[in-house]
C-alpha positions as CSV (number, residue, x, y, z in Angstrom):
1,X,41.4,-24.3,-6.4
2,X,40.5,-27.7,-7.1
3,X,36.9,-28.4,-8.6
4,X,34.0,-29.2,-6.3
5,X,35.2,-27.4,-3.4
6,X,32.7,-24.9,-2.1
7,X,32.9,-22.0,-0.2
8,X,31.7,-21.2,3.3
9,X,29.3,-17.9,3.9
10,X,27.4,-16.7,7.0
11,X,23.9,-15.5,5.7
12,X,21.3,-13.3,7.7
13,X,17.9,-15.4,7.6
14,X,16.5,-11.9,8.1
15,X,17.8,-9.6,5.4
16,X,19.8,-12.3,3.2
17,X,23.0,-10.2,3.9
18,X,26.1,-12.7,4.0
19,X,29.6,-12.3,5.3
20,X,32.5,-14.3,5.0
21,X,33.0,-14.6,9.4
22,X,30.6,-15.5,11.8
23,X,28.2,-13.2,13.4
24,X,26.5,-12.3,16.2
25,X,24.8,-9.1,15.4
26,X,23.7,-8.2,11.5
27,X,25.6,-5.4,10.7
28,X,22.5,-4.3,8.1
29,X,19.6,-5.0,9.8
30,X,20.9,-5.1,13.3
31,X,18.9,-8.0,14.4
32,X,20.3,-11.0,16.8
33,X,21.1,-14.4,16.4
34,X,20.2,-14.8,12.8
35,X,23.6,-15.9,11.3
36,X,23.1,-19.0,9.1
37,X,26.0,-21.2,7.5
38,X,25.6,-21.5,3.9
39,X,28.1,-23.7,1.2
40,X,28.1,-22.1,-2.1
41,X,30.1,-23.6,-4.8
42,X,33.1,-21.4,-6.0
43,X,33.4,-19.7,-8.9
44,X,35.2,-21.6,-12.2
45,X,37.7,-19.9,-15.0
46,X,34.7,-19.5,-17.1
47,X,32.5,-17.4,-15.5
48,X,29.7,-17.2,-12.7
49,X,28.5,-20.0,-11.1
50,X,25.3,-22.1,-12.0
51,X,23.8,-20.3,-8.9
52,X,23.8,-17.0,-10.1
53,X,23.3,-17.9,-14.1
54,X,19.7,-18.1,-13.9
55,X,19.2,-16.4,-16.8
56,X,20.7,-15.4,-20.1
57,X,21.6,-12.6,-22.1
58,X,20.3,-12.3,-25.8
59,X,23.3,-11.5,-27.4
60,X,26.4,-9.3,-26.2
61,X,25.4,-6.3,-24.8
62,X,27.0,-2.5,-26.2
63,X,26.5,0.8,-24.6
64,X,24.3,2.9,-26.2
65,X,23.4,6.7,-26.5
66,X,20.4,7.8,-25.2
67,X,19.3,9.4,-28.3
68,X,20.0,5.7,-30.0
69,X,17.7,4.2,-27.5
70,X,13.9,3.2,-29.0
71,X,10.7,3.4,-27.0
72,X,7.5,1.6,-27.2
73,X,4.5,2.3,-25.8
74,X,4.0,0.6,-22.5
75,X,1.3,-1.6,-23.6
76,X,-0.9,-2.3,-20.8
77,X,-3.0,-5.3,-19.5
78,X,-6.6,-4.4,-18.6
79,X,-7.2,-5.7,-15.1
80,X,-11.2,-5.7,-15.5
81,X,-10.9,-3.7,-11.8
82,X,-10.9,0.0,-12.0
83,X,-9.4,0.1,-8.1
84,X,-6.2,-2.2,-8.8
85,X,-5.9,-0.5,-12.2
86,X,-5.7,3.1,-10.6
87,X,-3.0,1.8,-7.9
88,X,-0.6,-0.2,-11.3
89,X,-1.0,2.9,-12.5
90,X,-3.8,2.2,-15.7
91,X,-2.9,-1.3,-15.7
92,X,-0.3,-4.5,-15.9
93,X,2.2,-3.7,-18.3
94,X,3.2,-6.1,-20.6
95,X,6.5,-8.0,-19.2
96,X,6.4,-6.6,-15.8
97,X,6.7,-8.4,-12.4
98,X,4.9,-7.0,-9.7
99,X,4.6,-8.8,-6.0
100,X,1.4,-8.3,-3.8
101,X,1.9,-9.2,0.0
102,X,0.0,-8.9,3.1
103,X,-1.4,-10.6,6.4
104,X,-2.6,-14.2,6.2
105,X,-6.0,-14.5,5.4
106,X,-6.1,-10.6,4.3
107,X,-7.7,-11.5,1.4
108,X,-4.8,-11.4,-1.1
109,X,-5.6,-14.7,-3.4
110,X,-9.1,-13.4,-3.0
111,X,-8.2,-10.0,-5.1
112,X,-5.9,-12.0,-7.6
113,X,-8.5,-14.9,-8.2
114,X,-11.9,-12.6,-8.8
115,X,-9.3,-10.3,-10.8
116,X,-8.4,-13.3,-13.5
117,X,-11.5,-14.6,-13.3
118,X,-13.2,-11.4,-14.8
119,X,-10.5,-11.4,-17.8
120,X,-12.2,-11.9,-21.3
121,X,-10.2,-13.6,-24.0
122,X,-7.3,-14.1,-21.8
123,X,-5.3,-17.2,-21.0
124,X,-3.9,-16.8,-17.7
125,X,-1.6,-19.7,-15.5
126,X,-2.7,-19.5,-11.5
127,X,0.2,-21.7,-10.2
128,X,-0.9,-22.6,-6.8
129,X,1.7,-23.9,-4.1
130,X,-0.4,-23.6,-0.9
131,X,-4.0,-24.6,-2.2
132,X,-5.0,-27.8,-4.2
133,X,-7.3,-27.8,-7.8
134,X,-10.0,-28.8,-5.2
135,X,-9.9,-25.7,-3.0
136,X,-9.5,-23.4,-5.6
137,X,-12.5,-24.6,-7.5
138,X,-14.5,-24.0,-4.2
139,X,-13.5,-20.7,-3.9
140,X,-14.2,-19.7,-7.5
141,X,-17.4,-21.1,-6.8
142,X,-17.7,-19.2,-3.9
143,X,-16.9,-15.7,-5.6
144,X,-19.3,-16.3,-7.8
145,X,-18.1,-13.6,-10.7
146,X,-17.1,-14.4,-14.1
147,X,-17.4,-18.1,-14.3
148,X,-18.5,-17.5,-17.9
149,X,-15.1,-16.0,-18.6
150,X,-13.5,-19.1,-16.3
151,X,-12.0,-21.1,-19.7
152,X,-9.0,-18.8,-20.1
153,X,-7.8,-19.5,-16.4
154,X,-5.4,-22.5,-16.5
155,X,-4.6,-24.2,-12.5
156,X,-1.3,-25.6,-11.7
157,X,-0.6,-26.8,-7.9
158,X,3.2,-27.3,-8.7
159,X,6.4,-26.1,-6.3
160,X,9.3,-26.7,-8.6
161,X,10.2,-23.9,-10.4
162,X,11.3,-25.5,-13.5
163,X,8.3,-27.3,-14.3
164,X,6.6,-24.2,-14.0
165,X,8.6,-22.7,-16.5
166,X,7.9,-25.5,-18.8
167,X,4.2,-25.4,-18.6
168,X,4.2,-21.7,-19.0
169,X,6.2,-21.8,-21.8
170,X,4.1,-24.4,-23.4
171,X,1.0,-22.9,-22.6
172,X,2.0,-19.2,-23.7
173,X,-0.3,-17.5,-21.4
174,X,-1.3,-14.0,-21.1
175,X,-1.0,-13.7,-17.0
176,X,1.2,-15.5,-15.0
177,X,0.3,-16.0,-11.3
178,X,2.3,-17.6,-8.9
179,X,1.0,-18.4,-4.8
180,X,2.8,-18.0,-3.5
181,X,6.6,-17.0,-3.9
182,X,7.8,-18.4,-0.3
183,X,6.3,-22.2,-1.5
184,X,8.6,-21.8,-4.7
185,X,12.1,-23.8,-5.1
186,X,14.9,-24.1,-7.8
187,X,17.4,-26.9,-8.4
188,X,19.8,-23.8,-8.5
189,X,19.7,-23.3,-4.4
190,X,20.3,-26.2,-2.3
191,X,18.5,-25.2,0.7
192,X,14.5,-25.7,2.0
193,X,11.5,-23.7,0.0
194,X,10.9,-20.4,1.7
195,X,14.1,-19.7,2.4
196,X,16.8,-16.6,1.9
197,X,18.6,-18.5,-0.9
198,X,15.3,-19.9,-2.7
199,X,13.5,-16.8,-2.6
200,X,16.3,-15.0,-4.1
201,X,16.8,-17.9,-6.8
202,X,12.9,-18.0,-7.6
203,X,12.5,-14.2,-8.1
204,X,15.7,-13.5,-10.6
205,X,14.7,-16.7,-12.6
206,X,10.9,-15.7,-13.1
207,X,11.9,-12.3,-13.7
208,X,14.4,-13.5,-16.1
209,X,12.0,-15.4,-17.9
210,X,8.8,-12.7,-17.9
211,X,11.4,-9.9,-19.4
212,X,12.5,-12.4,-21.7
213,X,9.0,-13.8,-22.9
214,X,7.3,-10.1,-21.9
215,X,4.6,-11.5,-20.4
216,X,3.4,-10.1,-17.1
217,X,3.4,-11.8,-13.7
218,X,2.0,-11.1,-10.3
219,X,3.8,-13.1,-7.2
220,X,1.8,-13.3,-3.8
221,X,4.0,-12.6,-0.9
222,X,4.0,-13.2,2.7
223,X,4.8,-10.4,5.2
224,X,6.6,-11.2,8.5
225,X,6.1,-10.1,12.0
226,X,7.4,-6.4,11.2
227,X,4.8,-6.2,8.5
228,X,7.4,-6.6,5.9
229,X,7.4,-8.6,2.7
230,X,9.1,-12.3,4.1
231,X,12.6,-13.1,2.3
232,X,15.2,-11.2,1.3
233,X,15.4,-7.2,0.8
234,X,16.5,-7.6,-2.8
235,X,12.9,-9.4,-3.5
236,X,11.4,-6.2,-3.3
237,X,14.1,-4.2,-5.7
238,X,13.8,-7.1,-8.7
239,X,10.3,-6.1,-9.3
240,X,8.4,-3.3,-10.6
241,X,5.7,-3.1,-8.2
242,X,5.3,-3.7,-4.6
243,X,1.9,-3.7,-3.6
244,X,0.8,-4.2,0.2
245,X,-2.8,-5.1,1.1
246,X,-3.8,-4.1,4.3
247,X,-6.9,-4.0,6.6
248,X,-8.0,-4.7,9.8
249,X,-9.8,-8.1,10.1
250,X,-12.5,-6.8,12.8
251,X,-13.5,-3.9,9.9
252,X,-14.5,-4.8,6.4
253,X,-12.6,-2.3,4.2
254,X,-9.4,-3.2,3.1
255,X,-6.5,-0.6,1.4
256,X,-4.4,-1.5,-1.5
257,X,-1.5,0.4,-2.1
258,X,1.8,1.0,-3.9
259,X,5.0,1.4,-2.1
260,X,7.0,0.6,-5.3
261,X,5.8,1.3,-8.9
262,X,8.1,1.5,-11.7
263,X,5.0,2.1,-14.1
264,X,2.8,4.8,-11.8
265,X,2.1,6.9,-9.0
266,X,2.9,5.6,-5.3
267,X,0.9,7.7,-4.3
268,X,-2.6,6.1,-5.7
269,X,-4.9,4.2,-3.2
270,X,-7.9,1.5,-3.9
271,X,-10.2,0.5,-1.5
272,X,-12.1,-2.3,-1.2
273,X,-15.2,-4.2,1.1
274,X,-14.6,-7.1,2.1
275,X,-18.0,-9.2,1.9
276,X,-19.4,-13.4,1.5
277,X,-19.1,-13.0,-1.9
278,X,-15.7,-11.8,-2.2
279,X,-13.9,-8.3,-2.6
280,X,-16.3,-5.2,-3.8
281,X,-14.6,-2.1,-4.9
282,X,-15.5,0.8,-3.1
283,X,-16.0,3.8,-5.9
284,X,-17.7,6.2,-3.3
285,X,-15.0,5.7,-0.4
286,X,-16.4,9.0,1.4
287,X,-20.3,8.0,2.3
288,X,-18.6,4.5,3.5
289,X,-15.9,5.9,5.8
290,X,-18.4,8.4,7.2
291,X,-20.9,7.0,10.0
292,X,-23.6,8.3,11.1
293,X,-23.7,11.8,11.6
294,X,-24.8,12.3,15.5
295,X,-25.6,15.5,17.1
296,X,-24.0,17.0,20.1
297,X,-21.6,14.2,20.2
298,X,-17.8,15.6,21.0
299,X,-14.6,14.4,19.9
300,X,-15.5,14.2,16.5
301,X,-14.4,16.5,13.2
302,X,-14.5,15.4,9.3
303,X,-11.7,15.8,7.5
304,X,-11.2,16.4,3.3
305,X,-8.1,14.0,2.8
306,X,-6.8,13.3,-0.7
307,X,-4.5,10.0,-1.3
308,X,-2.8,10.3,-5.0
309,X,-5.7,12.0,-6.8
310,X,-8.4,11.0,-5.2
311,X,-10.7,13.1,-2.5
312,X,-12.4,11.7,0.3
313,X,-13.7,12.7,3.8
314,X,-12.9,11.0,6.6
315,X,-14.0,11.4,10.3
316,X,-11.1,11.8,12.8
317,X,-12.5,10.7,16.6
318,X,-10.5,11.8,19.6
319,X,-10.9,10.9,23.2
320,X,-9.4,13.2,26.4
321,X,-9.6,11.8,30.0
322,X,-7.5,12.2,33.0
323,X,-4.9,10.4,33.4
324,X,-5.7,7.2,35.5
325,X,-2.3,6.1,36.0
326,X,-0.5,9.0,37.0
327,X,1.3,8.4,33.9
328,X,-0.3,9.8,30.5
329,X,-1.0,7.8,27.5
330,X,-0.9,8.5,24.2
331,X,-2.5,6.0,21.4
332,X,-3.2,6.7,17.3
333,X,-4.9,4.0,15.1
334,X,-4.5,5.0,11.5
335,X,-2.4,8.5,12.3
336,X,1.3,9.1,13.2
337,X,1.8,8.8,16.9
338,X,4.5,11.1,16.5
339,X,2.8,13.5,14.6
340,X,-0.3,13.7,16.9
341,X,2.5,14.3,19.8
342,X,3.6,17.5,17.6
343,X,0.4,18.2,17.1
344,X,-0.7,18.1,20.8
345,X,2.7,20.3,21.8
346,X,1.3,23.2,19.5
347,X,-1.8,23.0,20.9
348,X,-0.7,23.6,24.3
349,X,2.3,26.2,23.4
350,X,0.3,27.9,20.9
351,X,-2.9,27.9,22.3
352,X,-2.6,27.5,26.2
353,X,-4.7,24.3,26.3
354,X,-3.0,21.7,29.0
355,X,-3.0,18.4,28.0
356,X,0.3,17.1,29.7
357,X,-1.6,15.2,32.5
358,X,-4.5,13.9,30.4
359,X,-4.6,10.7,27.9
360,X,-5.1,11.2,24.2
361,X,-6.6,8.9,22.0
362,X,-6.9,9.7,18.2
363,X,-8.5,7.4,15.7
364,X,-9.5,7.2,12.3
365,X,-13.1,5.4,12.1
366,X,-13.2,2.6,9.1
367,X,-9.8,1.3,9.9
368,X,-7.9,3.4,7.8
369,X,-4.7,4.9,7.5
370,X,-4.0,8.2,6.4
371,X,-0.6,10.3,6.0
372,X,-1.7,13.8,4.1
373,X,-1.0,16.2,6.2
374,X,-3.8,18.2,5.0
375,X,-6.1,16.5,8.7
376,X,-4.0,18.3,10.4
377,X,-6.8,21.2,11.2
378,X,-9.0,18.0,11.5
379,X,-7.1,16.1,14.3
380,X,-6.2,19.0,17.1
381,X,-9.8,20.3,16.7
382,X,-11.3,16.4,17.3
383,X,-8.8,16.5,20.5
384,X,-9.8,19.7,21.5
385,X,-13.5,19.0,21.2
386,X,-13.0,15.9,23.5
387,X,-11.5,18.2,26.1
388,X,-13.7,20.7,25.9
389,X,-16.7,17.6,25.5
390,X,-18.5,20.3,23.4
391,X,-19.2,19.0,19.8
392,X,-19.0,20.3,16.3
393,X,-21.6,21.3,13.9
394,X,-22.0,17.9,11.6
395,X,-22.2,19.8,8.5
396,X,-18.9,21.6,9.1
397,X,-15.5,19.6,7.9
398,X,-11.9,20.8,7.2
399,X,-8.8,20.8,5.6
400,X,-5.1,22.2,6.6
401,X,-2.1,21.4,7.5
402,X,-1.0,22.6,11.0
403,X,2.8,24.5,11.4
404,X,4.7,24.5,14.4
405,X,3.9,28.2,15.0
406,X,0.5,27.4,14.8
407,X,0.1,28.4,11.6
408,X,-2.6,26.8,9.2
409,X,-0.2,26.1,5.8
410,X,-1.9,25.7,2.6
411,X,-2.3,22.4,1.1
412,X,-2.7,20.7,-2.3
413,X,-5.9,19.9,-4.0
414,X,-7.7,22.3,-2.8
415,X,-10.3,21.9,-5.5
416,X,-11.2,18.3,-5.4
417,X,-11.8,18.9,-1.5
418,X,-14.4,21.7,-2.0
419,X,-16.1,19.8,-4.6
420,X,-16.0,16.4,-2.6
421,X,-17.5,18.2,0.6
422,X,-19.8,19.9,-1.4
423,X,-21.5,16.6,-3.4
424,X,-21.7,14.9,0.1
425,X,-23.8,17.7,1.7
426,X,-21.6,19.9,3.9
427,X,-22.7,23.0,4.6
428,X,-19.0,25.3,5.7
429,X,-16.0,24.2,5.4
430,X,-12.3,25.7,7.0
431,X,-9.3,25.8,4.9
432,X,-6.2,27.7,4.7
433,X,-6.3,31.4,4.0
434,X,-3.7,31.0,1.1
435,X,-6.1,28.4,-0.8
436,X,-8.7,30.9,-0.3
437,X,-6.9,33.8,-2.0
438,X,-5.7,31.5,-4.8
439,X,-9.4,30.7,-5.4
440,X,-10.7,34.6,-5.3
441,X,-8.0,35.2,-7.8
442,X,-10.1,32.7,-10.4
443,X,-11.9,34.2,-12.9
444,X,-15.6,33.4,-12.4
445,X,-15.7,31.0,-15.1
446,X,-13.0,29.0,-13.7
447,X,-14.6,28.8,-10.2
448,X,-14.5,25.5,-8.2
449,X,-17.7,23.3,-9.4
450,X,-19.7,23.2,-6.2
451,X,-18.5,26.0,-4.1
452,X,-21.1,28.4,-4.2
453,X,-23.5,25.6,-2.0
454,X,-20.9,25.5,0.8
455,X,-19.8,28.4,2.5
456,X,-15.7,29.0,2.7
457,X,-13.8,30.1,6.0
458,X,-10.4,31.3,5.5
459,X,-8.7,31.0,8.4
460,X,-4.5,31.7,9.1
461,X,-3.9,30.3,13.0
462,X,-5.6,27.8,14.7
463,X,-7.0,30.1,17.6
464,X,-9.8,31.8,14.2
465,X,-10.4,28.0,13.5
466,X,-11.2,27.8,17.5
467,X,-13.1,30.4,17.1
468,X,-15.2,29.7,14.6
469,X,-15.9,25.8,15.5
470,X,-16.3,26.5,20.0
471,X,-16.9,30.3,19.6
């Protein structure tokens, strides 16, 4: 085919799938009217075209056995912040990309700018395409923390992707920082910044580069209306590390975690207060997420939660009312709606309580969102209490996850949950009957640190958990 001729795709501006007819419907995603025409120049006898040669292969490359492979270390950047280190899973790992996304405003060049800021000896490259020198300087300012340390951080407020390359190559810098992806464009895409093509384009060429120069580099991503990271699908399967920062802007905690991490656990969680200042790691989440404990208050139950490998109580509030518009309503903030529904079916199956004509509202106070199934026990004895309107003893919290029988089913971590409980003052505390014989088995000098200042209630269905919170 003759040279210069290119060839004509339909792309989704949603998912970045393309096909070679017109669309009404994406067949991936499934969402309407989002077919785009795209040119892309065709292929030549030589190979790929410039499009999709971003990057280049050292040398040719030969399979190898897995025995013949060599293995380093992963040698790891010290993020001076023990919360974003636990979540990358001990820290940034040398050649690594990792993208960080959330809401606008959230707080997310906040976290990146205090991080570099507190880096000692470091030379790190804050490519800005949203903010000028100006604003950053004022926010710095604002933050307050480690303007000693401030002569290792090097500002760029540059778009094109090739001169960032340059300057980073020139400047050899420890930590490359770029805000934010979406403001990023490439010679190698003709289309606008921010969209399906450039996105694409922008990701494979810096993670090209970082792998090539093994120096690690955190992009700042936007989210769409879904709550998903803007751009294309494969933006989130380049990189080693998705992190989502989330939060509620009328609280002032905000959650970092992993959904994707090469490196580490996704199951790690760091949590932070927002304040004037800046972001202030929370070490102590448990004393923060609690409020004040008020008597003969109903509705309310503490649970002992654990995200990744770290224990914390939480207090679960639940509100039951009749049903005001004939039709019942059913609302969680921070819980699975569809688990609470589950969970509101065993109660009245299991235990006779009817709650098919009544309104349920669950929350978790501090704005967060929990998924261990271990509040469970927590969450139909909050609802319950509301129904009941009698309230439970403040120094009593609880931990098990809740069958469809009715059953209370053991859950992991038992340990840490006693001995978080027990630091923070409670005086009894329910958990599975299976955890409880696991512990009795201990020998004495293995006991769980703590346990002998709270009292332990074994309990199998949750009628003896009933039984032992309403009598």
């Amino acid at each position: 085919m003759a040279k210069g001729v290119n060839k004509i795709v339909y792309m989704c501006s949603n998912c970045g799938n393309d096909q070679p007819k017109w669309f009404g419907r994406c067949p991936y995603c499934g969402e309407w009217n989002t077919c785009v025409e795209k040119s892309i120049p065709l292929a030549s006898k030589g190979g790929p075209t410039k499009a999709f040669s971003s990057g280049s292969l050292q040398g040719e490359s030969v399979p190898l056995a897995l025995a013949e492979i060599e293995t380093d270390s992963e040698a790891r950047l010290d993020m001076c912040d023990e919360e974003l280190n636990r979540v990358l899973g001990g820290g940034l790992v040398q050649g690594s990309l990792v993208l960080l996304g959330g809401e606008p405003g959230i707080g997310k060049s906040t976290l990146v700018l205090q991080t570099v800021l507190r880096l000692k000896g470091k030379t790190v490259l804050y490519v800005s395409g949203e903010e000028s020198a100006s604003q950053l300087k004022m926010r710095a300012e604002r933050l307050g923390a480690g303007q000693k340390n401030s002569d290792g951080l090097r500002i760029l407020c540059e778009t094109h992707l090739q001169q960032v390359l340059e300057q980073c190559t020139a400047l050899r810098p420890d930590l490359l920082v770029i805000d934010s992806i979406q403001t990023m464009w490439t010679d190698l895409a003709e289309s606008s910044p921010g969209s399906i093509t450039q996105v694409r384009e922008c990701a494979a060429a810096i993670l090209n580069y970082v792998k090539e120069q093994n120096i690690p580099a955190v992009l700042i991503g936007h989210i769409n209306k879904e709550g998903t990271i803007a751009g294309p699908k494969i933006l989130e399967h380049i990189v080693d590390a998705v992190l989502q920062f989330e939060g509620d802007r009328h609280y002032m905690y905000r959650i970092l975690r992993a959904q994707k991490n090469r490196f580490g656990s996704t199951a790690e969680l760091g949590i932070y207060e927002m304040r004037q200042d800046g972001l202030r790691q929370v070490s102590n989440p448990s004393e923060l997420l609690l409020t004040e404990r008020h008597d003969a208050m109903s509705g309310i139950s503490i649970a002992a939660a654990v995200e990744g490998i770290r224990p914390f109580l939480i207090e679960v509030q639940s509100l039951v009312s009749t049903a005001a518009y004939g039709v019942p309503q059913r609302s969680a903030t921070g819980f699975d709606i569809r688990r609470m529904n589950m969970l509101l079916a065993v109660l009245e199956k299991r235990v006779g309580f009817k709650l098919a004509t009544k309104d349920v509202y669950l929350n978790i106070a501090g704005g967060l969102r929990v998924s261990d199934p271990a509040i469970d026990l927590a969450v139909i004895s909050a609802v319950l209490s509301s129904n009941l309107d009698v309230d439970i003893n403040p120094t009593v919290c609880m931990a098990g996850e809740v069958g469809l029988s009715g059953e209370i089913r053991p859950v992991s971590r038992i340990e840490q949950r006693i001995q978080e409980a027990a630091k923070l003052g409670f005086h009894d505390m329910l958990i599975p009957q299976h955890n409880y014989a696991q512990l009795q088995s201990l020998s004495s000098s293995s006991r769980v640190e703590g346990s002998s200042s709270i009292q332990l209630h074994p309990v199998r269905k949750v009628e003896e958990a009933f039984r032992f919170l309403f009598g």
